[in-house]
C-alpha positions, 0 to 999 in steps of 0.5 A: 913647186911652183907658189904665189905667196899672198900676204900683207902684215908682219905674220905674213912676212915671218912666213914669206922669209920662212919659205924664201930661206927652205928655198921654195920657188915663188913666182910672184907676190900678192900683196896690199897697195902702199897705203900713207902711213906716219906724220908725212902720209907718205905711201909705205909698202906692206912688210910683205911687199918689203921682203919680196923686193929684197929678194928680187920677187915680183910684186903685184897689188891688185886692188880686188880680183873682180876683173877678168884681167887680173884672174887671168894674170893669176891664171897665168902664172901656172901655179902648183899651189898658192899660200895665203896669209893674212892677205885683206882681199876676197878670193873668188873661185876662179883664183881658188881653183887656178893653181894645181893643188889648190890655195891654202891658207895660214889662220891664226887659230884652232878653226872652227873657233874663231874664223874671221878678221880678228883670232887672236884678239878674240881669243885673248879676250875670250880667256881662251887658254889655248889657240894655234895656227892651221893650215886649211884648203880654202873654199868660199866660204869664210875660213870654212874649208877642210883642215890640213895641219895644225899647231897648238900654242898656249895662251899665257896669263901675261900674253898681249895681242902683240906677244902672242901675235909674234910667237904664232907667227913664227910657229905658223912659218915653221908649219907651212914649210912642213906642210908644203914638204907633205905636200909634195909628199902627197901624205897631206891629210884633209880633215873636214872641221867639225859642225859646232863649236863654231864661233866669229872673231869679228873685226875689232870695233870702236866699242870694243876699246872702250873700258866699261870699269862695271864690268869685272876685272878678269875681264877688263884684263883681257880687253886691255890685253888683248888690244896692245897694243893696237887700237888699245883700249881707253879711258877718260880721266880729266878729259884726256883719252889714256890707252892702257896697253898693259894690267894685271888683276889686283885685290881691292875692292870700290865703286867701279873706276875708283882709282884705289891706288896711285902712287908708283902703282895704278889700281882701278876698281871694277864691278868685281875686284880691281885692275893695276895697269901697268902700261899706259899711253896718253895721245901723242906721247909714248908707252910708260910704266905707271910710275913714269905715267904718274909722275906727268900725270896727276891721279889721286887715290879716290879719283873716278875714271 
């Protein structure tokens, strides 16, 4: 079959060396303009972009499809089918009806839970204990079409944004070969998703990173799990901005933001129980263990957060 691939960070990129490797015939790639990145700002391509120039795959990066001009450009390539993952830009339905079976999307969850910009964010700090990856036929609306293949994937007590981030990327690369083998099959099966059970995994926002230590220790956990490392959650203390980017729940009891314990260990009392943080980061330095972080910066038991 002939494919578009569309897609711009890492998991997109773990599924474009998926399908290159199972030798499927992509005509082009659609990905994210460089953008600055780093000290100098300099333009920096997308990881995808990276993967398609090194094996010599045509590069487009419109930066919207609302001319006519690049519908038709699409239009143009004769598709089969077109395999979205993680893209950033609106398909309208002149580009999702173009190829011949249609456009199909890789999601990073067990749709119709969490549809939208941020899955596996919201899922770790849900508590959710299972989520997975889908491969869905794309509609207009907003992650809402027909479910073709699924995966399921634990979510474990330790799991990061970034750690779960990686093994569904893989597990999802490994499903869309499976699924384009179906396809040209003709066994793909169209499941509608279910009408509840709905929910909206929103752009991760400024207020989402802020640590609240009223709130309870599960769920300070999860925040500050399910936001590493990126934009990681915060705290002040001493007027500095620490991110912490890993914890654990821990006994201990206090008035919320109490530091109960600050020797080679970091524990913060909560509105319920007590987090140790167990990576942290402060502006301009590295990632260090509580110990190393301590040791630079000077915490006392009794100190308030």
């Amino acid at each position: 079959m002939r494919l578009a691939f569309m897609g711009t960070p890492e998991i997109a990129a773990t599924s474009l060396v998926e399908l290159i490797a199972a030798g499927r015939n992509i005509a082009a790639v659609y990905t994210r303009e460089p953008r600055p990145a780093g000290r100098g700002h300099r333009l920096t391509p997308s990881p995808v972009q990276k993967i398609a120039e090194r094996y010599n795959i045509e590069v487009r990066t419109p930066k919207t499809f609302k001319s006519q001009a690049t519908v038709d450009a699409f239009r143009a390539l004769e598709l089969d089918a077109a395999i979205v993952v993680a893209y950033g830009l609106i398909l309208p339905k002149e580009v999702l009806l173009a190829p011949r079976h249609g456009c199909f999307n890789l999601h990073a969850s067990l749709l119709p839970r969490w549809r939208g910009a941020a899955p596996i964010q919201r899922a770790i700090m849900a508590g959710d204990k299972i989520t997975g990856v889908q491969v869905m036929r794309m509609e207009e609306g907003l992650d809402a079409g027909p479910i073709l293949l699924s995966e399921a994937v634990e979510i474990k007590d330790n799991d990061t944004a970034q750690s779960l981030y990686d093994r569904l990327s893989v597990v999802g690369a490994q499903l869309l070969v499976r699924f384009l083998s179906a396809l040209e099959r003709g066994v793909v099966v169209e499941t509608p998703q279910p009408s509840t059970g709905v929910t909206y995994a929103s752009k991760i926002a400024a207020a989402d990173a802020r640590i609240d230590w009223s709130r309870p220790a599960r769920e300070i956990d999860r925040q500050i799990r399910g936001l590493s490392p990126f934009p990681g959650a915060w705290f002040e203390a001493k007027g500095a901005r620490i991110k912490a980017l890993m914890s654990r729940t821990a006994g201990g009891t206090g008035p919320p933001g109490e530091i109960l314990a600050a020797n080679d260990r970091l524990i913060v009392a909560c509105g319920e129980d007590a987090v140790e943080l167990l990576k942290l980061q402060r502006a301009g330095k590295g990632v260090q263990d509580a110990a190393s972080f301590l040791r630079g910066f000077s915490l006392s038991a009794s100190d308030r957060l």
